[in-house]
C-alpha positions in Angstrom: -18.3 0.2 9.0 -18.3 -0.8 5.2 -16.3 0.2 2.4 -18.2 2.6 0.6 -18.0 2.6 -3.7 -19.3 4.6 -6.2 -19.8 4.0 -9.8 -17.6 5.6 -12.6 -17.1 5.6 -16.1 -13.6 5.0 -17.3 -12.3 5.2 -21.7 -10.9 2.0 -22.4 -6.9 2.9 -23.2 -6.4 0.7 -25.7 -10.1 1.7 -27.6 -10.2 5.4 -26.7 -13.9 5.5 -28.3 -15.0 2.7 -25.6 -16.7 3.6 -22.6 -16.4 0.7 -19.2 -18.2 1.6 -16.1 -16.6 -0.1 -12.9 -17.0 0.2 -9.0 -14.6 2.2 -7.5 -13.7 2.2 -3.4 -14.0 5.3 -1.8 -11.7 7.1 0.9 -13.3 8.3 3.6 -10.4 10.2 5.4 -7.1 9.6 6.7 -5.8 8.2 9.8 -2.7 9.6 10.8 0.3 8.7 13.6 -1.0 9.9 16.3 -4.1 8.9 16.0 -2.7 5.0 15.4 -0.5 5.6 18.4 -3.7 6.9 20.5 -5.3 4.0 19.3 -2.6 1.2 20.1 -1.6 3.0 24.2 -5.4 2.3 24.7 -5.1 -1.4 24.4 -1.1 -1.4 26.0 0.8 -0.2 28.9 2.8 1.9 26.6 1.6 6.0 26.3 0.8 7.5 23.1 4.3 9.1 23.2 6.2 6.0 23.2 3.6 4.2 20.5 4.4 6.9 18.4 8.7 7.3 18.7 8.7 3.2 18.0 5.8 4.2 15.0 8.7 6.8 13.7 11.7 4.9 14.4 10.1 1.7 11.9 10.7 4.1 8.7 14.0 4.7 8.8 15.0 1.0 9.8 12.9 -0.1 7.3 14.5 2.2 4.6 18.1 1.3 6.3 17.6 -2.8 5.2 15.7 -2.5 2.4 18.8 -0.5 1.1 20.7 -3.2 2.1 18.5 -5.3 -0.2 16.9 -7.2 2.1 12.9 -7.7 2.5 11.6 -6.2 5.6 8.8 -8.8 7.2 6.7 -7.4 9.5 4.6 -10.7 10.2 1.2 -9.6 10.6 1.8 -6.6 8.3 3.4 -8.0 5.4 6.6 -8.1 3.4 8.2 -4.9 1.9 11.0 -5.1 -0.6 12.8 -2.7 -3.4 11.9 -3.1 -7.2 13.5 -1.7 -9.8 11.5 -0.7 -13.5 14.3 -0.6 -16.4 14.1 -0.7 -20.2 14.7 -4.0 -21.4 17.7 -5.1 -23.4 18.3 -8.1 -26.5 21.5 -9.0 -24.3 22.7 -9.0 -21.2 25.5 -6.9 -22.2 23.9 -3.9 -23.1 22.6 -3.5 -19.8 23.7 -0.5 -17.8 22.9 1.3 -14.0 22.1 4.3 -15.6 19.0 2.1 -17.7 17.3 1.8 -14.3 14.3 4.3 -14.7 12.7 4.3 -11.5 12.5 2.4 -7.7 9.6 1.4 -6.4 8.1 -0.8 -3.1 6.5 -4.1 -3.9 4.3 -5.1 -0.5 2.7 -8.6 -0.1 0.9 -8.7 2.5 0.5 -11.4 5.4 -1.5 -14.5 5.1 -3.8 -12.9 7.5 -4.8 -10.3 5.9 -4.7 -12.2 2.4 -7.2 -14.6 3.9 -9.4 -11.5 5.1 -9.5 -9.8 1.4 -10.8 -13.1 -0.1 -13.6 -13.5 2.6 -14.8 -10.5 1.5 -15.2 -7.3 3.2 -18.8 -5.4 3.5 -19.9 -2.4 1.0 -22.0 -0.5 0.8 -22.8 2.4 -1.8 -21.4 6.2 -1.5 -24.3 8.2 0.1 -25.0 11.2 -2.8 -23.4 14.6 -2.6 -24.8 17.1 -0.9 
């Protein structure tokens, strides 16, 4: 099925008085775990069940290396690894631990699915509300 968009107006931050319109992807719904898991035990010998334990069992061993500073690759997938935002400094010196300001997850994603995104996927526009 295509991505659906809509079209929506949006102020300019840096001209408040400036309005842009732009295209906008819309969600449809959500696909959850089991659903995924339902999904992969119809094309494996594995059960739902077990899709779904080795599903579960990826977050914390993900979490566990990428502690460890290390990037996680999950081939096909993509890359996961930590980022860190932090005020800058004029010198090395005056930089501290505590300046850290947040985490965050930087993904890349496969070649794959790189390759995909720039062939272009099919859209179509939001049917109107009801």
């Amino acid at each position: 099925m295509p991505l659906q968009y809509r079209f929506s107006k949006r102020r300019n931050p840096l001209n408040t008085d400036e309005i842009q319109h732009i295209m906008q992807a819309v969600s449809t719904g959500t696909v959850d775990l089991d659903q995924i898991a339902y999904e992969i035990s119809n094309e494996c010998a594995l059960s739902a069940v077990d899709v779904k334990f080795v599903l579960m069992a990826l977050a914390p061993k993900m979490l566990f290396h990428l502690q460890d500073g290390k990037i996680v690759d999950l081939e096909h997938l993509g890359k996961f690894k930590i980022g860190m935002k932090g005020k800058a400094q004029p010198s090395q010196a005056l930089l501290r631990v505590k300046g850290i300001q947040k985490f965050h997850l930087n993904f890349q994603p496969a070649v794959q699915i790189k390759r995909w995104l720039k062939k272009g996927i099919q859209i179509r526009k939001e049917p109107p509300k009801k």
